[in-house]
C-alpha positions in Angstrom: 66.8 3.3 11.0 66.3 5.9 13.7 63.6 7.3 11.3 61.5 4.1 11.4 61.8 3.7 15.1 60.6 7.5 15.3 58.0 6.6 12.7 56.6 3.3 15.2 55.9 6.0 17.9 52.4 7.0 18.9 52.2 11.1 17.9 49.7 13.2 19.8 46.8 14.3 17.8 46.8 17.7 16.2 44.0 20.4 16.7 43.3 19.9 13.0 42.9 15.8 13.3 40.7 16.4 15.8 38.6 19.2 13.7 38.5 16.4 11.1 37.4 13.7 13.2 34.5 15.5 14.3 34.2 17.2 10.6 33.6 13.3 8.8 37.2 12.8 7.2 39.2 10.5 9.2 38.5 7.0 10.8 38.2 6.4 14.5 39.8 3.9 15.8 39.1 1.2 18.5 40.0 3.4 21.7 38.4 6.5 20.7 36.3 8.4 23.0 32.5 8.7 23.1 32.7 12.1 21.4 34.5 10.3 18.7 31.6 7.4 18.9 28.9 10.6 18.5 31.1 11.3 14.8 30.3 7.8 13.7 26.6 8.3 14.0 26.2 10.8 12.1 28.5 10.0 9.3 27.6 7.4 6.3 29.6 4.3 6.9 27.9 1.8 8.9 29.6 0.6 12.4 30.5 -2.3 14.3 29.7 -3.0 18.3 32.3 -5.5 17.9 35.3 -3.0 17.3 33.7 0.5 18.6 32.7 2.0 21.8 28.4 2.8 21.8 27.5 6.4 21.3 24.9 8.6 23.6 27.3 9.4 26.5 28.6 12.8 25.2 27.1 16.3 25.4 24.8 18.0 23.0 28.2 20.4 22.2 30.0 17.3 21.0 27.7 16.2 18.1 29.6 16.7 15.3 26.8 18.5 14.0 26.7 22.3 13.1 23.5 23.9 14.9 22.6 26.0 11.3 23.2 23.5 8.9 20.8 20.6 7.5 21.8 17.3 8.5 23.2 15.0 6.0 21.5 12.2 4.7 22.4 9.1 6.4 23.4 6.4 4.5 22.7 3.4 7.3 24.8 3.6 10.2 24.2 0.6 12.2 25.8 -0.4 15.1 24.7 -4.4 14.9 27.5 -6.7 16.4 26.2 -9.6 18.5 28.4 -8.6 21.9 29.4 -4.8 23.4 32.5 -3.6 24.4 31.7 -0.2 25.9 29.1 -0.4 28.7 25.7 0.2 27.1 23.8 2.1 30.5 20.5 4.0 31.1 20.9 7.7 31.0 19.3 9.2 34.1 15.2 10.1 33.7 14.1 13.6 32.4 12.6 14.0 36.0 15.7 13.6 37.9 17.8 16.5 35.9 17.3 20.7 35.8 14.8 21.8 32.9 17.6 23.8 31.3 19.6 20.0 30.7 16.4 18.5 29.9 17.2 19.4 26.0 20.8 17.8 26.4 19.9 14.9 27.9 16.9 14.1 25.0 19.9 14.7 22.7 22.0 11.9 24.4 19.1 9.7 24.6 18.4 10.0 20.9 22.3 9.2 19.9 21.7 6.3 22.7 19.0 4.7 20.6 21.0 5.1 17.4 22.5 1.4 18.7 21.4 -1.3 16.4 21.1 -4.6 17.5 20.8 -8.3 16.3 17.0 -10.0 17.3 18.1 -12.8 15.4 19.6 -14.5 18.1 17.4 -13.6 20.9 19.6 -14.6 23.7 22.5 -11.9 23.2 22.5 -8.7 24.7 19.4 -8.5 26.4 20.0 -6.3 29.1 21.2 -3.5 26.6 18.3 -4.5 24.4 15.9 -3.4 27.7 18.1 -0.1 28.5 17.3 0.8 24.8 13.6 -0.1 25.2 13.2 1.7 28.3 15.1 4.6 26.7 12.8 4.6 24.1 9.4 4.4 26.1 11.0 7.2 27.7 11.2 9.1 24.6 7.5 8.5 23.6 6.4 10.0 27.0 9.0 12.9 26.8 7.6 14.1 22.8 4.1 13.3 24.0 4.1 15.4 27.4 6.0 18.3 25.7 5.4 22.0 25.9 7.5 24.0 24.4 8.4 23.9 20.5 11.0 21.2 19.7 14.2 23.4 18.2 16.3 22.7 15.0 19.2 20.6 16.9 16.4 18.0 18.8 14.7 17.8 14.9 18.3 17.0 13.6 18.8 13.6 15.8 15.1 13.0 16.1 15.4 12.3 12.1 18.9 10.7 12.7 17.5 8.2 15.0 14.2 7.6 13.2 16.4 7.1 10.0 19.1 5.0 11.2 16.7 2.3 12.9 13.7 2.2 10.5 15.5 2.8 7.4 16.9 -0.5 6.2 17.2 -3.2 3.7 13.8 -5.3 4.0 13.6 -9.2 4.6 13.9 -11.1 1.3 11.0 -12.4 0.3 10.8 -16.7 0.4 8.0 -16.9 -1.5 8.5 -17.1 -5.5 5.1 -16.5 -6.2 3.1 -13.6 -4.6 0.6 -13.3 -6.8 -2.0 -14.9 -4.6 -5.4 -16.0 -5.5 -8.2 -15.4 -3.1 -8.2 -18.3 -1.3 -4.9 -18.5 -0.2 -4.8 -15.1 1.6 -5.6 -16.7 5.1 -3.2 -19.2 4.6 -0.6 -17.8 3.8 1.3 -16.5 6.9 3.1 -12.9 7.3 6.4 -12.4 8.3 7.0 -10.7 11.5 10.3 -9.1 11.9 12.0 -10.1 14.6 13.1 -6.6 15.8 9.8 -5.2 16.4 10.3 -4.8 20.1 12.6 -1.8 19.7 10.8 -0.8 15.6 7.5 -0.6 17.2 8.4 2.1 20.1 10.2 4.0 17.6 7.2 4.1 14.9 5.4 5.6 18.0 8.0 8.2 18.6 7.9 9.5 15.3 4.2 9.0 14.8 3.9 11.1 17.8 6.7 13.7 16.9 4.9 14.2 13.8 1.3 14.7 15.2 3.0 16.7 17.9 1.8 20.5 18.2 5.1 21.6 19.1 6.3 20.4 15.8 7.2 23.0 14.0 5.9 22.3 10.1 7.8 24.5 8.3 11.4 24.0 10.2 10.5 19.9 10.5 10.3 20.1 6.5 13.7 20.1 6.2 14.7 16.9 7.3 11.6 15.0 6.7 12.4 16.1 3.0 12.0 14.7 -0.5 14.8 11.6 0.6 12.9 11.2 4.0 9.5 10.4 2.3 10.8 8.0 -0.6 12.9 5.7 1.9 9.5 6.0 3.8 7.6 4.7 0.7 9.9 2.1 0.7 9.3 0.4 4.0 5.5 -0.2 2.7 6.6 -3.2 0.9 8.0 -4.8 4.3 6.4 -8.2 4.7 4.8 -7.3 8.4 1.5 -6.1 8.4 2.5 -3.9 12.0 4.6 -2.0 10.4 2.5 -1.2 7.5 -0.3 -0.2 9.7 2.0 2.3 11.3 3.6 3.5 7.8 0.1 3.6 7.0 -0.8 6.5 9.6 2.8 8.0 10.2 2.1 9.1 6.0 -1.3 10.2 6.5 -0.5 12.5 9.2 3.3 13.4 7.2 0.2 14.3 4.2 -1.7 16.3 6.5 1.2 18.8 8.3 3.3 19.0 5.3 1.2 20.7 2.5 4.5 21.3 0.6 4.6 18.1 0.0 1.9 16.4 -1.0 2.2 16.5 -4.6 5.3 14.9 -4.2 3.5 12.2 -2.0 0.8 11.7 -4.7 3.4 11.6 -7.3 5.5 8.7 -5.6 2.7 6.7 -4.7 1.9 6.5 -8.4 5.1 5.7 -9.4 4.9 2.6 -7.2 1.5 1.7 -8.6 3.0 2.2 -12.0 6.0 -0.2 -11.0 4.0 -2.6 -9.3 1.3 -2.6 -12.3 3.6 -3.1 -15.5 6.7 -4.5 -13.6 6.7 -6.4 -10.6 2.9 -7.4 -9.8 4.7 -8.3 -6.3 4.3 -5.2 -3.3 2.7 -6.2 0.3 1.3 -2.5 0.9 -0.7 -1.6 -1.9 -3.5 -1.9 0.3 -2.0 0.5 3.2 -1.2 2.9 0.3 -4.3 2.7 -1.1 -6.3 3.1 1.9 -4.2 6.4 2.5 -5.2 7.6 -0.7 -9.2 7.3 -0.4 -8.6 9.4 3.3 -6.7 12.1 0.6 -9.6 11.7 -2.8 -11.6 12.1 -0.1 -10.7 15.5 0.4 -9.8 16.7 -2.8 -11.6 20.3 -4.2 -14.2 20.5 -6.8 -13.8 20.8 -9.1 -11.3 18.2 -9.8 -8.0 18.8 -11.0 -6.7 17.0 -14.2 -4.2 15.9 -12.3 -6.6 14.0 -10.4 -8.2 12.5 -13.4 -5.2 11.5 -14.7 -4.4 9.7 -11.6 -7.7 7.8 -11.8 -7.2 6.9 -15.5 -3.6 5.7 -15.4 -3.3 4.4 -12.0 -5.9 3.6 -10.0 -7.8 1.7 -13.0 -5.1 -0.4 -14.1 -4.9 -1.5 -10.9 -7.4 -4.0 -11.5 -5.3 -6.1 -13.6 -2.9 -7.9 -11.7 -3.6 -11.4 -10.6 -3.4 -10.3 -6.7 -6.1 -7.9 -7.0 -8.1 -9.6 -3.5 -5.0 -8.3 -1.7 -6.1 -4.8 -2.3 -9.6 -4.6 -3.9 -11.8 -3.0 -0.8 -9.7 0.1 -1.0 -9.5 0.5 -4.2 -13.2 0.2 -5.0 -13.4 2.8 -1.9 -11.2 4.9 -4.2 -12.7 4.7 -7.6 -16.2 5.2 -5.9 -14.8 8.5 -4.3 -13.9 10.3 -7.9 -17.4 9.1 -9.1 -19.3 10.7 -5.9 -17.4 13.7 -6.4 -17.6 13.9 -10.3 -20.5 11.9 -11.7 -19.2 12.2 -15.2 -16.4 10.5 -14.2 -18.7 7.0 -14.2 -18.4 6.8 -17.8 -15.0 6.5 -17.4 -14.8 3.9 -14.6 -17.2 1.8 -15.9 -15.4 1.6 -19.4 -12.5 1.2 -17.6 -14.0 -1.8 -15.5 -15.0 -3.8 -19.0 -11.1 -2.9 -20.5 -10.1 -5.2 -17.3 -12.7 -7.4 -16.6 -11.5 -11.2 -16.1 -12.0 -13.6 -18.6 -11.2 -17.2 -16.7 -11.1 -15.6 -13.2 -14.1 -15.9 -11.7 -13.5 -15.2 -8.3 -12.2 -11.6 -9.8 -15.1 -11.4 -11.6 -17.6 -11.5 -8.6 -15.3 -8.5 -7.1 -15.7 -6.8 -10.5 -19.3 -7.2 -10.3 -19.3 -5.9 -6.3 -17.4 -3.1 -7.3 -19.2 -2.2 -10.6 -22.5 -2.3 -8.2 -21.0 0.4 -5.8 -20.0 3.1 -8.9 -23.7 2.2 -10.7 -25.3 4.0 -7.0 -23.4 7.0 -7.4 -23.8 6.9 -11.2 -26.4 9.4 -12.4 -28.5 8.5 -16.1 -26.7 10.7 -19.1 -23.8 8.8 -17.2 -25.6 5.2 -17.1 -26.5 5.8 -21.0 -23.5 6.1 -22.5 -22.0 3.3 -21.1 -25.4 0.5 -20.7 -24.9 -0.9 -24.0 -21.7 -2.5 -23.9 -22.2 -2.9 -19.8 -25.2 -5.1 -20.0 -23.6 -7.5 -22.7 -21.2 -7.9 -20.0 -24.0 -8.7 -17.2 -25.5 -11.0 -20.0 -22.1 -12.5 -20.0 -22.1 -13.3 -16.1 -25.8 -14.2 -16.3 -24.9 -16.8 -18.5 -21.7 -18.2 -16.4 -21.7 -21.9 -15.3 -20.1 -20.4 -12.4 -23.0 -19.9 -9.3 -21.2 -17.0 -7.6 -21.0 -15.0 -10.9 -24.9 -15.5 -12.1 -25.9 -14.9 -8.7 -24.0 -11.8 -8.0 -24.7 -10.3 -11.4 -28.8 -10.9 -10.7 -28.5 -9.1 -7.4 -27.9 -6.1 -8.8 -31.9 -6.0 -9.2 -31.9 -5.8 -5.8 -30.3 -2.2 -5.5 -33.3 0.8 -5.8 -31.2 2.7 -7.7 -30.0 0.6 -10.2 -33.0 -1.2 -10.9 -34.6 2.1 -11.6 -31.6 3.1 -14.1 -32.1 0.0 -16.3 -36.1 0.9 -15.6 -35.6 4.0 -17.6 -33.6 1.9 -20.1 -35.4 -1.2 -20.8 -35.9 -0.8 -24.3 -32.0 -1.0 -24.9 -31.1 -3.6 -21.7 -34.1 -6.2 -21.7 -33.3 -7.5 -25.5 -29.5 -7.6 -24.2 -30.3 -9.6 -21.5 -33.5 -11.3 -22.5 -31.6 -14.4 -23.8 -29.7 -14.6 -20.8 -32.7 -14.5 -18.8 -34.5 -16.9 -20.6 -32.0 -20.1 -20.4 -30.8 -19.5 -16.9 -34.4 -19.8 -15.6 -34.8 -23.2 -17.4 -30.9 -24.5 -18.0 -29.0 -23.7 -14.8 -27.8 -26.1 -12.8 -28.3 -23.9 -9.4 -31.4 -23.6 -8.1 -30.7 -20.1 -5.9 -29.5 -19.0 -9.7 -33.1 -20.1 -11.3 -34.9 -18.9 -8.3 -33.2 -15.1 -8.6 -33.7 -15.2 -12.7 -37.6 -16.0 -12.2 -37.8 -12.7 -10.0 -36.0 -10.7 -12.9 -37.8 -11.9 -15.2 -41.1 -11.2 -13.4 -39.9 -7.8 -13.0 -39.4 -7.0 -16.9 -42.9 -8.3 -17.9 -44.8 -6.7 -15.0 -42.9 -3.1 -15.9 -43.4 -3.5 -19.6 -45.8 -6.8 -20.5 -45.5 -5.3 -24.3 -41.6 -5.1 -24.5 -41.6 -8.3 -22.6 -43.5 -10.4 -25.1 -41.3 -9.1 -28.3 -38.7 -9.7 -26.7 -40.1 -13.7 -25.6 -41.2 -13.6 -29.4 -37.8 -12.8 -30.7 -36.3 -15.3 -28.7 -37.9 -18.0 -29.7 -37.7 -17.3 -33.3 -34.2 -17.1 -32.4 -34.1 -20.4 -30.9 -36.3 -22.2 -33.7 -33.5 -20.9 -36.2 -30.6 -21.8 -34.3 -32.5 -25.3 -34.3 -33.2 -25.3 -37.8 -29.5 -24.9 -38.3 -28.8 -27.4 -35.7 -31.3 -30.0 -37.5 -29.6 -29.2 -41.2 -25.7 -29.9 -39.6 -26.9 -32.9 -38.0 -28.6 -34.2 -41.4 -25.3 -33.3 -43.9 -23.2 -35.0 -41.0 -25.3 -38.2 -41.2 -25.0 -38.0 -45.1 -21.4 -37.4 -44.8 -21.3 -40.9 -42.8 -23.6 -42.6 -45.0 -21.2 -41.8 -47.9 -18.0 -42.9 -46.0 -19.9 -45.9 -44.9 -21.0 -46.5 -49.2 -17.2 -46.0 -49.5 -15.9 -48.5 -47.0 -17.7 -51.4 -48.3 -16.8 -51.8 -51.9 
């Protein structure tokens, strides 16, 4: 009995309980201390405002984190309960304190924006909601006015608090369907996440840590590691187009200061095009991703690597063949036409690769196709243009032929590029009899007058180039057309038999 009544009492901690708390084993309970709060922030379970004091009112000594060691990875520690217990209080400006505290106090302010909180229901906790916004502003201008190289520790919690309020589960996504056609992109509305107030600061903080001169590349490395960049990648698919825009830039800087690792960058990017390709068909920042990608083609070496190549051939091609291909097309045409600038051989490639993926019953795809196929044909060169014309131009007969205005009309206006008409120029002995029937039946059968007009200038530009080569061709036409009439006469004369017969049979 006396051993349970001893047992009830409260025991004063030991030195090694309080080693541990700081070290990441035990769990704090509801009164402990800001230095216990600090412990919490940087350990992996998440926390609750509801039941725990807010961190970011201890010193830089009381951490929890060991000045030579890399910081942990951070699971998501997120303080997100809808009311606050402890006061939640500006810290004072970096003006008003000595510049040897100056590092301390950025330290505390960092842990003070480690606080999560819920934008759901904007009426809650808005006056700690502005004392973390004004904390963060004050941040922005700190990293952006600094002059003197940002040390190990400030790295450490500049990570910790980029990580604990960007890295998160995303929004699930309402629609069923992304896989949008065209048409629907304006209508369709993004969703905007409601804590963008406090995300957009910090996007800005870290965009300008990163671009920062007095961030030091090679000791930054080794929390903006391998883990750092693929959570990164992961925020690409969030639904607002804000965020992606700053993802978008925050990368392409990451790309530019860390050469170590941008083949790790290039290889993780294609593993999401790879996903998104054969899997999902369903990501909201190809685009952004892609638009990164023609800044880093564009300054690849020459000669290319095969690893390049490769990336062309598996990835960026077969990117053309999911449904939502207007979501993304501009930057990856801006893409594919970069590898073909920079190795003309490579047009062979593209092109063939165009026709593997070239829409069938799509035809607003097909007038991108045909946009984009116009773009690689500039920068193509002619032992290029030859290998590939044959099976290219019975394609462009194909369009020339469509009932479909846009698709006629965007295929003819590739006469009206210098370049290309001077390819197919050099070629007319191979293209015109390809095209000629094409040609020939648009400018008396189609419906659309633009598309007869634009066919009678082609046309005029074949037999003006090569009046000989223009008349065989007419010739073989209509010998062609008199046979397929012939055979058209002899079906419609064994059909009328066939009903005479029945109609014999039927009577008797």
């Amino acid at each position: 009995m006396i051993k349970q009544i001893l047992g009830r009492l409260p025991r004063k901690p030991s030195k090694s309980s309080e080693n541990r708390e700081f070290g990441g084993s035990s769990t704090p309970s509801s009164n402990a201390t800001s230095g216990s709060s600090s412990y919490d922030l940087v350990s992996n379970r998440p926390v609750n405002t509801d039941q725990m004091p807010l961190p970011g009112f201890d010193s830089a000594s009381n951490l929890g984190v060991g000045q030579g060691s890399k910081f942990p990875q951070v699971g998501n520690p997120r303080l997100n309960g809808n009311s606050v217990v402890a006061p939640y209080e500006a810290l004072p400006g970096f003006r008003d304190v000595a510049s040897f505290e100056k590092q301390n106090l950025l330290i505390r302010k960092l842990n003070l924006c480690c606080v999560l909180f819920n934008f759901t229901d904007p009426t809650k906790n808005l006056k700690e909601k502005d004392v973390k916004r004004q904390t963060l502003l004050e941040l922005v201008d700190f990293i952006t006015s600094a002059n003197g190289k940002f040390t190990e520790t400030v790295m450490q919690e500049v990570i910790k608090m980029v990580s604990v309020n960007l890295f998160r589960s995303l929004s699930p996504q309402p629609r069923e369907n992304k896989t949008l056609e065209a048409f629907d992109l304006e209508e369709e509305e993004p969703l905007m996440d409601p804590a963008w107030p406090h995300l957009q600061i910090v996007y800005e903080f870290f965009l300008r840590f990163v671009a920062s001169p007095e961030t030091d590349a090679k000791l930054a490395k080794r929390y903006i590691d391998h883990s750092f960049v693929l959570k990164l990648l992961e925020l690409f698919d969030s639904e607002d187009p804000r965020e992606r825009e700053y993802l978008k830039t925050i990368l392409h800087r990451i790309y530019g200061k860390f050469m170590v690792h941008r083949p790790f960058i290039r290889k993780a990017i294609n593993n999401i095009f790879f996903r998104f390709i054969f899997e999902t068909e369903k990501h909201n920042g190809i685009a952004e991703l892609l638009e990164v990608l023609g800044s880093i083609i564009n300054g690849f070496a020459l000669p290319l690597k095969e690893e390049h190549k490769l990336f062309l051939i598996r990835a960026l091609i077969p990117l053309h063949k999911p449904k939502c291909l207007a979501m993304y097309h501009q930057p990856l045409s801006y893409c594919i036409t970069q590898f073909v600038e920079k190795d003309c051989k490579l047009a062979d490639t593209v092109i063939k690769g165009l026709l593997k993926y070239w829409p069938i019953t799509n035809s607003s795809k097909e007038v991108m196709f045909l946009s984009e196929l116009e773009e690689v044909l500039e920068a193509t060169q002619p032992p290029e243009f030859q290998k590939c014309m044959v099976p290219l131009f019975r394609q462009i007969a194909s369009c020339l032929s469509s009932s479909h205005f846009q698709v006629a009309e965007r295929a003819l206006y590739l006469w009206n590029n210098d370049h290309i008409e001077n390819l197919i120029r050099q070629n007319r002995k191979v293209i015109l009899p390809i095209i000629f029937p094409a040609l020939e039946k648009n400018g008396c059968n189609h419906w659309n007058q633009v598309v007869q007009n634009l066919t009678v200038n082609v046309r005029k530009i074949f037999s003006e180039i090569d009046p000989e080569l223009f008349d065989e061709c007419l010739q073989k036409f209509k010998e062609s057309e008199a046979k397929v009439e012939e055979i058209r006469t002899q079906c419609d004369a064994s059909w009328k038999h066939l009903e005479e017969i029945a109609a014999a049979n039927s009577t008797k």
